[in-house]
C-alpha positions in Angstrom: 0.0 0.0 0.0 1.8 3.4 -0.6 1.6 5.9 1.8 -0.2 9.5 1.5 2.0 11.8 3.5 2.2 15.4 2.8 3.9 18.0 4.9 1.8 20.4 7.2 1.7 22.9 5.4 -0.4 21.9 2.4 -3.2 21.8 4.9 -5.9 24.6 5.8 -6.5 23.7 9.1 -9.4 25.6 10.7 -9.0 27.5 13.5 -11.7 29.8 13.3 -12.3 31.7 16.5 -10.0 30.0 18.6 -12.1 28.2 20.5 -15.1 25.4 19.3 -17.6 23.3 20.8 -17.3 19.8 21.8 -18.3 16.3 22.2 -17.2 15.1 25.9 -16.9 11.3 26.4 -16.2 10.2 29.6 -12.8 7.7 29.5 -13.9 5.1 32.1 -16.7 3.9 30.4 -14.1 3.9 27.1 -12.6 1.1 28.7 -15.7 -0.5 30.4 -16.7 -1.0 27.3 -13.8 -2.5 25.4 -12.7 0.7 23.3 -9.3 0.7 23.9 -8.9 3.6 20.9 -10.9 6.6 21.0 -9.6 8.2 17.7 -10.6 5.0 16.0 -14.1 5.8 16.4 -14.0 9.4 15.7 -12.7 8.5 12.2 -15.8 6.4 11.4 -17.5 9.4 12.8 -16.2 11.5 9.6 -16.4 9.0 7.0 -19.5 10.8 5.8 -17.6 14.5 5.3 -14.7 13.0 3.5 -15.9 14.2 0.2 -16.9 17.6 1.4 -14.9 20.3 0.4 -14.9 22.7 3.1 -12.1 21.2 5.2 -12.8 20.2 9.3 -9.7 20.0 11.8 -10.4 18.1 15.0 -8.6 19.0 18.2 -8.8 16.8 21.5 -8.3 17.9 25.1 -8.5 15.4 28.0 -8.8 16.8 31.1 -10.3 15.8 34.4 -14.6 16.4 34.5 -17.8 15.9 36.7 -20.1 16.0 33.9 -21.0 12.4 34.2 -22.0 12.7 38.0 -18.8 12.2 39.6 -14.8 13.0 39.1 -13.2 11.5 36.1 -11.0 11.9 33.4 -13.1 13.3 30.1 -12.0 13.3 26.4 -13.5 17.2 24.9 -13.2 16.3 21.3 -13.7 19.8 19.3 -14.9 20.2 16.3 -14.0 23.0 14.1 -15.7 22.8 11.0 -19.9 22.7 10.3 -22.7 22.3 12.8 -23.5 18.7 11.0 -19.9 17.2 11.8 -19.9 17.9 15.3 -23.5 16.2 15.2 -22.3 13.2 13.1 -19.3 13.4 16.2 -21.9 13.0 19.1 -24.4 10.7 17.2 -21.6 8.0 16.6 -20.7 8.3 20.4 -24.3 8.0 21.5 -24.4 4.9 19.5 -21.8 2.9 21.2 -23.7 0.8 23.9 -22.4 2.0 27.2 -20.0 4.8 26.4 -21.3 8.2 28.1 -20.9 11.2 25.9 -22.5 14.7 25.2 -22.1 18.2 24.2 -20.2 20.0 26.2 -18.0 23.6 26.4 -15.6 24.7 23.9 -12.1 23.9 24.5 -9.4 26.8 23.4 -7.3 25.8 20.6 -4.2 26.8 23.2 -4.8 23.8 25.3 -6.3 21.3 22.9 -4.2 19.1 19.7 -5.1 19.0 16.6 -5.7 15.3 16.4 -7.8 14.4 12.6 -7.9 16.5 9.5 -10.2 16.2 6.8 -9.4 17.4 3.1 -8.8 16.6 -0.5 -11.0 13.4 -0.2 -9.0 12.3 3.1 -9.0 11.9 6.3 -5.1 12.8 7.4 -3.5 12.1 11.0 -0.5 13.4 12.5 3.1 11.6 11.2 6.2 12.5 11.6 7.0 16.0 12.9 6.0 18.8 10.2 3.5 16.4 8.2 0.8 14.3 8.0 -0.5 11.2 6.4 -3.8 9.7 5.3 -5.8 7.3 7.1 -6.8 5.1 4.3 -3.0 4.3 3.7 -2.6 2.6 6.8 -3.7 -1.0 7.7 -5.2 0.1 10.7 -7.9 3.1 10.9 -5.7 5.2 12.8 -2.1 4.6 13.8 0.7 6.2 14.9 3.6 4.7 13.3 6.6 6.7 15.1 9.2 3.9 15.6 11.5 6.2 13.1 10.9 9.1 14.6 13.6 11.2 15.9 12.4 11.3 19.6 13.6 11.3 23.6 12.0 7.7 24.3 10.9 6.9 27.9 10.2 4.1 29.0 10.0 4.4 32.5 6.3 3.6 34.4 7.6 5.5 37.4 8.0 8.7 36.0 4.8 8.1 34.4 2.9 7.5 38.0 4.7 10.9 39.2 3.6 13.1 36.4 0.0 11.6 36.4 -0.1 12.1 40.0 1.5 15.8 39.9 -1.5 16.5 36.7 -4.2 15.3 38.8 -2.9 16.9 42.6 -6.5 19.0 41.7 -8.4 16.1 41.9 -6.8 14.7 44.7 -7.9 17.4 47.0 -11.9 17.3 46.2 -12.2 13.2 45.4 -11.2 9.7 47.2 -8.1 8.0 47.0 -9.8 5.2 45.0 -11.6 7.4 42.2 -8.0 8.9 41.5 -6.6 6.5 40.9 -9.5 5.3 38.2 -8.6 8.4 37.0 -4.9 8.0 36.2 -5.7 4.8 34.8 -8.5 6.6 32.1 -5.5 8.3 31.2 -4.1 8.3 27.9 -0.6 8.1 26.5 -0.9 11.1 24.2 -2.0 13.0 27.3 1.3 11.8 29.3 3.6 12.3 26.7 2.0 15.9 26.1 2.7 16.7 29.8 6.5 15.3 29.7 7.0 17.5 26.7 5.3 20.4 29.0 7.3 19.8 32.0 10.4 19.5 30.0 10.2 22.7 27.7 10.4 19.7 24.7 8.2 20.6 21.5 5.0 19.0 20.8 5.7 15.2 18.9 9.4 15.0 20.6 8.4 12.5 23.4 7.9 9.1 22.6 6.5 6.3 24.9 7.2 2.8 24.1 6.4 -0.6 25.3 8.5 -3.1 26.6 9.1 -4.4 23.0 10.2 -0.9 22.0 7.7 0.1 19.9 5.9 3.4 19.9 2.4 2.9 21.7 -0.8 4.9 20.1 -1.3 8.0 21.3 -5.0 7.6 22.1 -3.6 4.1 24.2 -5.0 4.0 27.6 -2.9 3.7 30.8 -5.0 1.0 32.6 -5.1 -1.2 29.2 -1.8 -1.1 29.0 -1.5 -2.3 32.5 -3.5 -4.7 32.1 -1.6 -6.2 28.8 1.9 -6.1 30.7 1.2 -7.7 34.0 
């Protein structure tokens, strides 16, 4: 299969006001119910708007929530492009038995990452540093092949633990032990790695997180499946 990559900037990503609503999904019941990649489903969410020629960007913030009833960890996926997307967004999520989702507040484009683009005919994903490449030349719906990439790889669960643990001190203060630590475990690598890089003063993409084998895990991977797998 040959690869559609194209650098960064041959893409109008939309940015619009800076800001832009959102379909919240709460990452516990991700898990609960066997979705180990969130992104994966937001792509079958735009299948329909791949032929549309007004382009949509979609950014992602996870960030701890009580919007579901209790503290947790919550995925904001924002939607900047047309009123029918972010609907297609939030019906798809609705139709999962036993994932909890719904509208929610708009997330600034400061705090969010741009996570799916659609254009020219495609759905494109982040690659390699400065470009992106198209979802439907990859086996899998939505990958993250960075085992080339030029990156500071950790591998290190401890320093994980700490910087989950430092990200989540708010929590901590308002919630029980036992409902942070479900928290940590909704937790996502992208969302650790994007801490590391913050902490650090890296850029955005530098971090990588591998598994024992070595090989770069998904960004939208969760913490407690990953656990799971290794023990």
């Amino acid at each position: 299969m040959i690869e559609k990559i194209r650098p960064e900037d041959d893409f109008a990503f939309v940015k619009g006001s800076g800001a832009f609503p959102t379909v919240e999904v709460d990452a516990q019941s991700l898990e609960e119910t066997g979705i180990d990649f969130y992104l994966d489903e937001v792509c079958k969410a735009l299948e329909p708007i791949k032929g549309n020629k007004r382009p949509t960007t979609i950014y992602v913030l996870e960030s701890p929530s009580f919007n579901f009833g209790q503290a947790g960890l919550s995925v904001f996926i924002g939607v900047a492009g047309t009123e029918k997307t972010l609907e297609l967004v939030n019906a798809h999520f609705n139709s999962l038995n036993g994932v909890k989702s719904r509208y929610s507040e708009y997330i600034p484009a400061s705090r969010a990452s741009k996570a799916m683009h659609v254009e020219m005919g495609e759905i494109w994903v982040p690659y390699e540093e400065g470009s992106w490449m198209a979802v439907s030349s990859i086996e899998e719906p939505v990958l993250e092949d960075q085992s080339e990439k030029d990156t500071d790889e950790f591998y290190a669960p401890d320093l994980v633990e700490e910087i989950l643990s430092n990200d989540l001190d708010e929590i901590e203060k308002i919630t029980k032990p036992l409902r942070v630590r479900a928290a940590r475990k909704d937790a996502s690598v992208g969302s650790v790695r994007k801490t590391i890089e913050r902490i650090f003063g890296l850029p955005e993409g530098s971090v990588l997180l591998c598994g024992p084998d070595r090989v770069a895990i998904r960004s939208d991977a969760r913490i407690g499946t990953l656990r799971k797998r290794w023990e």
